[in-house]
C-alpha distance (Angstrom), angle and dihedral (degrees) to the residues before:
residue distance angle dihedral
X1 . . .
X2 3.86 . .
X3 3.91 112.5 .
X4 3.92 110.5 -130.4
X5 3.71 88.7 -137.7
X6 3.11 87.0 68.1
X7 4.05 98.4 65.9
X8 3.45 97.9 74.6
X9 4.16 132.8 145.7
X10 3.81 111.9 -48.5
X11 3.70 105.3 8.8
X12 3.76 118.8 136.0
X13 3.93 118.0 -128.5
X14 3.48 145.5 179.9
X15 3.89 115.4 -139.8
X16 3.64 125.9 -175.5
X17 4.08 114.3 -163.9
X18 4.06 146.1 112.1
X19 3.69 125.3 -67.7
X20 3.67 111.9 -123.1
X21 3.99 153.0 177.8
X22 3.76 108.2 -102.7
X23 3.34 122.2 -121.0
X24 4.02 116.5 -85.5
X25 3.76 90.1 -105.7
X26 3.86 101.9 53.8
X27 3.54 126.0 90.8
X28 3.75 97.7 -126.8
X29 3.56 124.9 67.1
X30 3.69 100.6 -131.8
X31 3.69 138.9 20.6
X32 4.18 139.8 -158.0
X33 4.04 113.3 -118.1
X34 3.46 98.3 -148.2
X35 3.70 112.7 -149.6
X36 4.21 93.6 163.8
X37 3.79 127.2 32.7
X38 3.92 119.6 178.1
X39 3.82 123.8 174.8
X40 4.10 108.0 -124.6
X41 4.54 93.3 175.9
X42 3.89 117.8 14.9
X43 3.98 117.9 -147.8
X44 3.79 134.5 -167.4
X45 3.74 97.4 -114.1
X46 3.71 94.5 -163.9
X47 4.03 89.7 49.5
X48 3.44 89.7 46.1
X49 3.44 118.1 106.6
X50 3.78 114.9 -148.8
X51 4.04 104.9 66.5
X52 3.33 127.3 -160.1
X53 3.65 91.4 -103.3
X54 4.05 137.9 82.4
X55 4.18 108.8 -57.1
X56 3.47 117.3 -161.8
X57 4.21 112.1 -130.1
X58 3.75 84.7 -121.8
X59 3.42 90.9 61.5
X60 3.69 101.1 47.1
X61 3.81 95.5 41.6
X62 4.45 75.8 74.1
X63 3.76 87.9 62.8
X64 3.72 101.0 39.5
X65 3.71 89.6 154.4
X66 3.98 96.4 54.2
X67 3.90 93.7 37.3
X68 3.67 91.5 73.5
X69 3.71 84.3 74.6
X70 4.42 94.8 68.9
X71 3.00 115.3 99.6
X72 4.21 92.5 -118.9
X73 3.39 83.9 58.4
X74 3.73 102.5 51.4
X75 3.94 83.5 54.2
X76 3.47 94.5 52.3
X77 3.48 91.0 55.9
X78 3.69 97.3 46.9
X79 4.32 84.0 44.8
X80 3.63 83.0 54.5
X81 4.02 97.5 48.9
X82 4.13 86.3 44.6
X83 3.39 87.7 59.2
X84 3.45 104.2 46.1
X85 3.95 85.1 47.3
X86 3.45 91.0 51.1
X87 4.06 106.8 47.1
X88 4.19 84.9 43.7
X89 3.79 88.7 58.8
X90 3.81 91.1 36.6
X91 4.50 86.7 54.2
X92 3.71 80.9 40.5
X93 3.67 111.9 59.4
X94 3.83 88.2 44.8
X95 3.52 98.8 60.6
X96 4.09 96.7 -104.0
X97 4.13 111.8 162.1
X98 3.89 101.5 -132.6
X99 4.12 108.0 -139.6
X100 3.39 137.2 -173.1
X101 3.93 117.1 -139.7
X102 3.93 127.1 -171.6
X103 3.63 116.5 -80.1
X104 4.27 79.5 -162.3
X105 3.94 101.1 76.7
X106 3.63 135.0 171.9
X107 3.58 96.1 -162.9
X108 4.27 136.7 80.3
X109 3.72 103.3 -141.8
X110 3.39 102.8 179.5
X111 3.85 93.0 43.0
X112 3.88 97.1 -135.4
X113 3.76 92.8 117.7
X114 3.86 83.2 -126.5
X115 3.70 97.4 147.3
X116 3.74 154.4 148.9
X117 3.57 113.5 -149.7
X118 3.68 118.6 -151.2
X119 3.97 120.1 -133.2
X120 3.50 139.1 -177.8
X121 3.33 99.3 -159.0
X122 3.75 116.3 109.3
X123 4.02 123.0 -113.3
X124 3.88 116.3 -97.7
X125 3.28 100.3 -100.8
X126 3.95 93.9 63.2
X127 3.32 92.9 55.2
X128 3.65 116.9 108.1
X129 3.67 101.6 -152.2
X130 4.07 140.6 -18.7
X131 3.74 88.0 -89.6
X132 3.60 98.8 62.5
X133 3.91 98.5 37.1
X134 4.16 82.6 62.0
X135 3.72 96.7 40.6
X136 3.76 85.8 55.3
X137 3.49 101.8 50.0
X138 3.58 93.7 39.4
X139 4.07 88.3 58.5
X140 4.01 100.4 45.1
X141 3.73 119.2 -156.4
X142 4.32 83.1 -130.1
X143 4.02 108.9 46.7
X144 3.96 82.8 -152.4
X145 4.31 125.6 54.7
X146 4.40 99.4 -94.2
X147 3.71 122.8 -165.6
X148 3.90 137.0 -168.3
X149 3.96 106.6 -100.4
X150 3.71 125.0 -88.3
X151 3.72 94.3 -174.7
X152 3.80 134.7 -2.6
X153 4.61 83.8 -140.4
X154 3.37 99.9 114.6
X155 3.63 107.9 33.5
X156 4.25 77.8 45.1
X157 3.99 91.2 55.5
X158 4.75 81.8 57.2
X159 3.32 81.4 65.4
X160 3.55 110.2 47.5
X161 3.93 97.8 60.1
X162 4.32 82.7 72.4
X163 4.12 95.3 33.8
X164 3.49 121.0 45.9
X165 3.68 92.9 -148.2
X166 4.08 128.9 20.0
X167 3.55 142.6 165.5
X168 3.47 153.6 177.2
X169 4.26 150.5 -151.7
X170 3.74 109.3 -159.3
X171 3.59 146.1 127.9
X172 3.86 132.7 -80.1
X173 3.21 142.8 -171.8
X174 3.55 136.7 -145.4
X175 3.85 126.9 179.9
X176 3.48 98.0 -161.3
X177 3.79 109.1 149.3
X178 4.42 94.1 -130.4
X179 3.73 130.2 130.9
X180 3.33 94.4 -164.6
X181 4.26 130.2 135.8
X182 3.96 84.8 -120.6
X183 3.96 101.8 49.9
X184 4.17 128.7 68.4
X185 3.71 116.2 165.5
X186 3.74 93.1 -138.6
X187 3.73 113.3 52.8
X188 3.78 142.9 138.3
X189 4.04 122.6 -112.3
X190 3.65 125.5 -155.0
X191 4.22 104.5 -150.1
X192 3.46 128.4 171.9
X193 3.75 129.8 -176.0
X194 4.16 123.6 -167.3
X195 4.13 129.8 171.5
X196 3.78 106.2 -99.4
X197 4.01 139.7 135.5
X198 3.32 90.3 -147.0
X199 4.16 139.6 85.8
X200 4.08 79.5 -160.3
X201 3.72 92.2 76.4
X202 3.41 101.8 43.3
X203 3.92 88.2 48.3
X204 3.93 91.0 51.2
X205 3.72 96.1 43.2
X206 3.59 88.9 55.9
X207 4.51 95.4 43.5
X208 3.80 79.7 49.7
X209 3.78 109.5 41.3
X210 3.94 82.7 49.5
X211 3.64 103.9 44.5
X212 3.93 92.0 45.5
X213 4.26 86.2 55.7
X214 4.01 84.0 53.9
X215 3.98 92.7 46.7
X216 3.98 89.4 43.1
X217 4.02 95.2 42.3
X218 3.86 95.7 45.7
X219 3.58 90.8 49.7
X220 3.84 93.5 53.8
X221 3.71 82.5 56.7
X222 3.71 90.9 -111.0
X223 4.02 86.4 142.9
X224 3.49 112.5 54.8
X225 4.44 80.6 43.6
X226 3.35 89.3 55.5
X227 4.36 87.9 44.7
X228 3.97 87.8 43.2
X229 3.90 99.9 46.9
X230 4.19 84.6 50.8
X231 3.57 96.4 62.5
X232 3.79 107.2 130.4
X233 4.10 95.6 5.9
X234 3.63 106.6 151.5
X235 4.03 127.7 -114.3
X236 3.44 95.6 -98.3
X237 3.88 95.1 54.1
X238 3.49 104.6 40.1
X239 3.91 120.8 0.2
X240 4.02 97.4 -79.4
X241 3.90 109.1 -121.1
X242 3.50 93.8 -8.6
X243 3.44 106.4 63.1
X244 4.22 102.8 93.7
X245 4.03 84.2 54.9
X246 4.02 83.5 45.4
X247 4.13 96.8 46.7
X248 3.54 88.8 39.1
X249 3.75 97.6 48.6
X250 3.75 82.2 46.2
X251 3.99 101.1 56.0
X252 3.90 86.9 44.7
X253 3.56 93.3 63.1
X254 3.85 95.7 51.1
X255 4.23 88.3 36.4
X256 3.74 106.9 42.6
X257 3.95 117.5 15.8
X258 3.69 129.7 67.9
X259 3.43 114.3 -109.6
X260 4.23 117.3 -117.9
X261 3.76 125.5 -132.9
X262 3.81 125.7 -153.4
X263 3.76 128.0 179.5
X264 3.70 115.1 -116.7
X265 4.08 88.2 -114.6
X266 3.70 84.1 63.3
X267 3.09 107.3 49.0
X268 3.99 93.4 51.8
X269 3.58 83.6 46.9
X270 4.10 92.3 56.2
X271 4.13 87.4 42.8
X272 3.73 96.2 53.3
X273 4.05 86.7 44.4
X274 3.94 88.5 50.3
X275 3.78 90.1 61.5
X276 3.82 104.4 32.7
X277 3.84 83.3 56.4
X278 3.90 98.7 50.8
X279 4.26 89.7 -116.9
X280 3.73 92.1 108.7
X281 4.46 144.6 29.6
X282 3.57 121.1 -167.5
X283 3.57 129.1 -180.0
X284 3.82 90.8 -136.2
X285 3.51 119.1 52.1
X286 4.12 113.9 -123.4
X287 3.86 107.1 -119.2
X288 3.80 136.2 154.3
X289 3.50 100.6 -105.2
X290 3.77 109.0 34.6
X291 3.96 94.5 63.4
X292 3.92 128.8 -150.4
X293 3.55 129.3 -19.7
X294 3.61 118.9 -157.0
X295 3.90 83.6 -118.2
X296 3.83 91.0 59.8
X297 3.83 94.4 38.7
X298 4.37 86.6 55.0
X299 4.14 80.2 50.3
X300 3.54 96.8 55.7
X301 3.41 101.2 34.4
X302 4.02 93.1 54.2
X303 4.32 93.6 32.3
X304 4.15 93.8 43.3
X305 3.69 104.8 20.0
X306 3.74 95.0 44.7
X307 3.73 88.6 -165.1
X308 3.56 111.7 -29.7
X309 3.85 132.1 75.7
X310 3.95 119.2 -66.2
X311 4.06 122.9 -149.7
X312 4.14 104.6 -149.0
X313 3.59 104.5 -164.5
X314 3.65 144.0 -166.6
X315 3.58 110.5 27.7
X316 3.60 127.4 -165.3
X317 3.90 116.1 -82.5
X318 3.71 93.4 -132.4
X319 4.04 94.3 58.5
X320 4.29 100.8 46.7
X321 3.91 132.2 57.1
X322 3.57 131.3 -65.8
X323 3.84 95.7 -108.9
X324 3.81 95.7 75.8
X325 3.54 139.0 121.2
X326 3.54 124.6 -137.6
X327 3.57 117.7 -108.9
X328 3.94 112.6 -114.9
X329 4.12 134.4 -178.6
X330 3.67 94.0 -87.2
X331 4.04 88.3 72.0
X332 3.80 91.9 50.4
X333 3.63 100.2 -101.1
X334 3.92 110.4 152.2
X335 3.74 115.4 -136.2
X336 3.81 117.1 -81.9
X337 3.89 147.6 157.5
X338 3.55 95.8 -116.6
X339 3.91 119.9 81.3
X340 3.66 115.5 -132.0
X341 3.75 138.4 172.8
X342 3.55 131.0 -127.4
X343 3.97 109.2 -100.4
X344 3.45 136.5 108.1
X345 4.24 139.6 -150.3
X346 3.91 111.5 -142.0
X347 3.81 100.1 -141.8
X348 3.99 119.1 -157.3
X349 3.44 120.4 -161.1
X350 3.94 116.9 -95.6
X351 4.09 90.6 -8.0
X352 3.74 88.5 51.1
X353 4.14 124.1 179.6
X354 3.80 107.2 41.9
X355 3.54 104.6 146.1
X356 3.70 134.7 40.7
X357 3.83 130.2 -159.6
X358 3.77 154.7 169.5
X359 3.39 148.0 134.6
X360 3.79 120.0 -105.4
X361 3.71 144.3 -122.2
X362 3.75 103.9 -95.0
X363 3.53 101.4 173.4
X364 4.33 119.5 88.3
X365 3.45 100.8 -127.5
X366 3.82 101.7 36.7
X367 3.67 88.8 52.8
X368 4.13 90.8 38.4
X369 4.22 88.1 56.2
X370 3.67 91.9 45.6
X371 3.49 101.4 56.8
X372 3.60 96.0 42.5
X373 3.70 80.3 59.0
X374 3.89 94.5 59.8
X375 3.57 82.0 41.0
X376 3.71 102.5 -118.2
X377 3.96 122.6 152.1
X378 3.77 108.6 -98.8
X379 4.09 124.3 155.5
X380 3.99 107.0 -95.7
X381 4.02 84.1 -131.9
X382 3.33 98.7 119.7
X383 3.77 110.3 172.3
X384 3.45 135.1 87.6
X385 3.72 107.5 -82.4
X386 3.67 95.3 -6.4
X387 3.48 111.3 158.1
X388 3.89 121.8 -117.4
X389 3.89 121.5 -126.3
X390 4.01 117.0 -173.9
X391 3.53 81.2 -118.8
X392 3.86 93.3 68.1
X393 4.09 96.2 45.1
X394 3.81 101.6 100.1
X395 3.50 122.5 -123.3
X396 4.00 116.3 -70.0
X397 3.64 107.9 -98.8
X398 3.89 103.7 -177.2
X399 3.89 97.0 -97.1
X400 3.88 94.7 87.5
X401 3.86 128.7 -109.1
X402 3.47 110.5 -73.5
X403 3.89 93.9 -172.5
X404 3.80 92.3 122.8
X405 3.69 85.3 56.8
X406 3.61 92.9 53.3
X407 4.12 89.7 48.9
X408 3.92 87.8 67.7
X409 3.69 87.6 75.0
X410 3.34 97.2 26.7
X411 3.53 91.0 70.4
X412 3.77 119.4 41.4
X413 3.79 100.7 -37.9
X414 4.36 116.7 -169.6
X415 4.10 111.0 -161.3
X416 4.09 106.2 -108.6
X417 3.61 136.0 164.4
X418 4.07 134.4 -141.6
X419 4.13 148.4 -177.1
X420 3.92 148.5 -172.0
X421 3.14 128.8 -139.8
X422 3.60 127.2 -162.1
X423 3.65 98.7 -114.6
X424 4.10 92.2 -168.2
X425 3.93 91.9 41.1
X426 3.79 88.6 58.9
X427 3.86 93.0 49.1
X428 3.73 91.0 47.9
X429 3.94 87.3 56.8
X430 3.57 91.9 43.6
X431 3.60 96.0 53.0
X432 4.01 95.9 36.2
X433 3.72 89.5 -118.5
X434 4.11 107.3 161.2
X435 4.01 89.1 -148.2
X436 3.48 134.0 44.9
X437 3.85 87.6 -141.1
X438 3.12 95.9 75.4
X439 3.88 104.9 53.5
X440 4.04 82.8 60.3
X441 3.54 120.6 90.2
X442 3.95 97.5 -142.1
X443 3.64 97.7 4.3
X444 4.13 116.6 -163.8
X445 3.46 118.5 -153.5
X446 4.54 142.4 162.1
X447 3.33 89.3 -92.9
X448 4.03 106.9 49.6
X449 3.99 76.6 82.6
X450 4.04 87.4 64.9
X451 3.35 98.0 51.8
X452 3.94 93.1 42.9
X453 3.97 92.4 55.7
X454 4.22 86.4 43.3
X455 3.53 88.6 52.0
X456 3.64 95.3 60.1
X457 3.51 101.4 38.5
X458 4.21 77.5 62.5
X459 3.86 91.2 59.5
């Protein structure tokens, strides 16, 4: 006979009964009459660690590997699976050529300098003497400095002068040194890159690839789960009482209003009006050449957006990547002193920027002057077809050779247009999680280093 006792917090069973209605006065509508119960994996339930109580997401993000077992996790993960679903169907049904790039790159493409390099070379404490630790870094499993990706772009635009449209779901890496409920340094990027001469289509691929994922998720019920398995979350986790008018506000915006656009000029503009008029503080002051802060992106996506999504566009050239085009007329840029490139920063409200975008320099020499500007090493061949010598490859200046890069508009180049979105960004506002960390399954982050080093001074 099985022991009661025995049924406690965390054990795994087997239990054979009928599926039922509930009873009128029980929360959920139906119930399992269990007429067999056998224990399959026994636990300690006063050892183990999840209660049946209120955890903080703090806490659980320590026990990443047993929080998977909550029931908010298990419907992140099946969010997470929806989407992917979802956006592959979505790529799918419009004739999009799903690739695979290199997570093993030797290029920077964002330029920050915000990387992980990848090494062969064992850690010290494998080494068997000095000797060998110097003979193996002096002979490099990679003749050439490699690096964990920070974007799939550029190795995406190779692929788009043979497919007219591509895209891709994989993992990135960022090794940006920020704590903050918006950054992870492990996380996965949805990008996408399609021929176009126009910002426009990039812009409405991305309002419509994300608004049919609402339309598709909230009529798999996905919503009113995520509403039900909230019930009781505490303030700090999910808005308190408010958060079902907050999700639902949320899902609204993506679902059911059209989504603004403002010009980067603008929006400064409307931030530096803000606080000459007394309606608004910031900590940073709004100027041309420093770009958004998170502050001003929460002002314009709650002043402009009014709920929905907002497009800023046209950023100065100075502040964004090498790999841009300049903004002209035809993408509704009004005439002004200030060069700017043609790219754009989705903003959502209260998560703010979750997708990037722009279209890029497709002409040889353009692109050629620009990236000897942000000083990366590119063959001074400059004309069309021009052959390249080693004498004509400048001189290796630690941010890899981006020759092949070059050779995409060297030879036979068509003008085309990209983004990234933050796939786990996008689940976190879709599930009205407050940190991104906790829509990751075994989220890495700056400060896991912290705790690490605290950790040991406790042994």
């Amino acid at each position: 006979m099985l022991e009661l006792h025995s049924l406690g917090t965390g054990t795994a069973v087997a239990i054979t009964g009928t599926w039922q209605a509930a009873p009128p006065q029980k929360e959920q509508p139906y119930e399992l009459r269990a007429k067999t119960v056998k224990i399959i994996g026994a636990a300690d339930a006063e050892k183990y660690p999840i209660q049946k109580k209120y955890h903080s997401a703090e806490y659980l993000r320590t026990i990443p590997h047993l929080r998977l077992r909550t029931p908010t996790n298990a419907l992140l993960a099946r969010l997470r699976s929806e989407c992917d679903y979802h956006m592959a169907s979505y790529f799918r049904n419009r004739h999009f050529v799903r690739v695979q790039p290199p997570i093993i790159t030797s290029s920077d493409c964002e330029g920050a300098g915000e990387v992980f390099t990848v090494s062969s070379t064992r850690s010290c404490s494998c080494e068997k003497d000095e000797s060998e630790a110097a003979e193996r870094k002096k002979d490099g499993w990679f003749k050439d400095p490699k690096f964990l990706t920070v974007s799939s772009q550029l190795h995406l635009e190779a692929f788009i002068h043979e497919h007219q449209k591509v895209w891709t779901l994989s993992p990135t890496f960022r090794a940006e040194k920020s704590d903050t409920p918006r950054h992870v340094a492990e996380f996965w990027m949805l990008e996408a890159e399609i021929r176009t001469e126009s910002l426009k289509d990039v812009m409405n691929l991305v309002e419509d690839m994300i608004r049919d994922l609402a339309c598709k998720l909230e009529e798999a019920g996905c919503l009113e789960e995520i509403l039900y398995a909230n019930q009781g979350a505490k303030p700090a986790d999910a808005e308190g009482p408010h958060f079902p008018e907050v999700l639902r506000k949320r899902w609204q915006g993506l679902i059911q209003i059209p989504w603004p656009r403002i010009t980067y000029e603008k929006a400064i503009k409307r931030l530096q009006d803000a606080v000459e008029s007394g309606k608004a503080k910031f900590l940073y002051e709004p100027s041309w050449t420093t770009g958004l802060q998170l502050e001003h992106e929460k002002f314009i996506a709650t002043t402009f957006g009014q709920g929905s999504p907002v497009f800023v566009t046209d950023y100065p050239r100075d502040i964004k990547p090498f790999y841009m085009l300049p903004s002209s007329l035809e993408d509704g840029v009004e005439t002004t002193q200030n060069e700017t490139v043609a790219c754009f920063d989705l903003l959502l409200p209260e998560l703010c920027e979750v997708v990037g975008g722009s279209m890029r320099e497709h002409r040889l020499q353009q692109l050629s002057q620009s990236m000897q500007k942000h000083g990366l090493n590119v063959s001074a061949a400059g004309a069309v077809g021009q052959t390249i010598t080693s004498s004509e490859v400048l001189p290796p200046c630690g941010k890899g050779n981006m020759d092949w890069y070059a050779d995409l508009r060297r030879y036979g180049s068509v003008p085309h247009g990209g983004f990234g979105l933050g796939f786990d960004r996008l689940l976190a506002y879709l599930s009205g999680t407050s940190n991104v960390k906790d829509v990751i399954p075994w989220p890495r982050y700056y400060a896991l280093h912290l705790l690490a080093q605290y950790r040991a001074l406790m042994v």
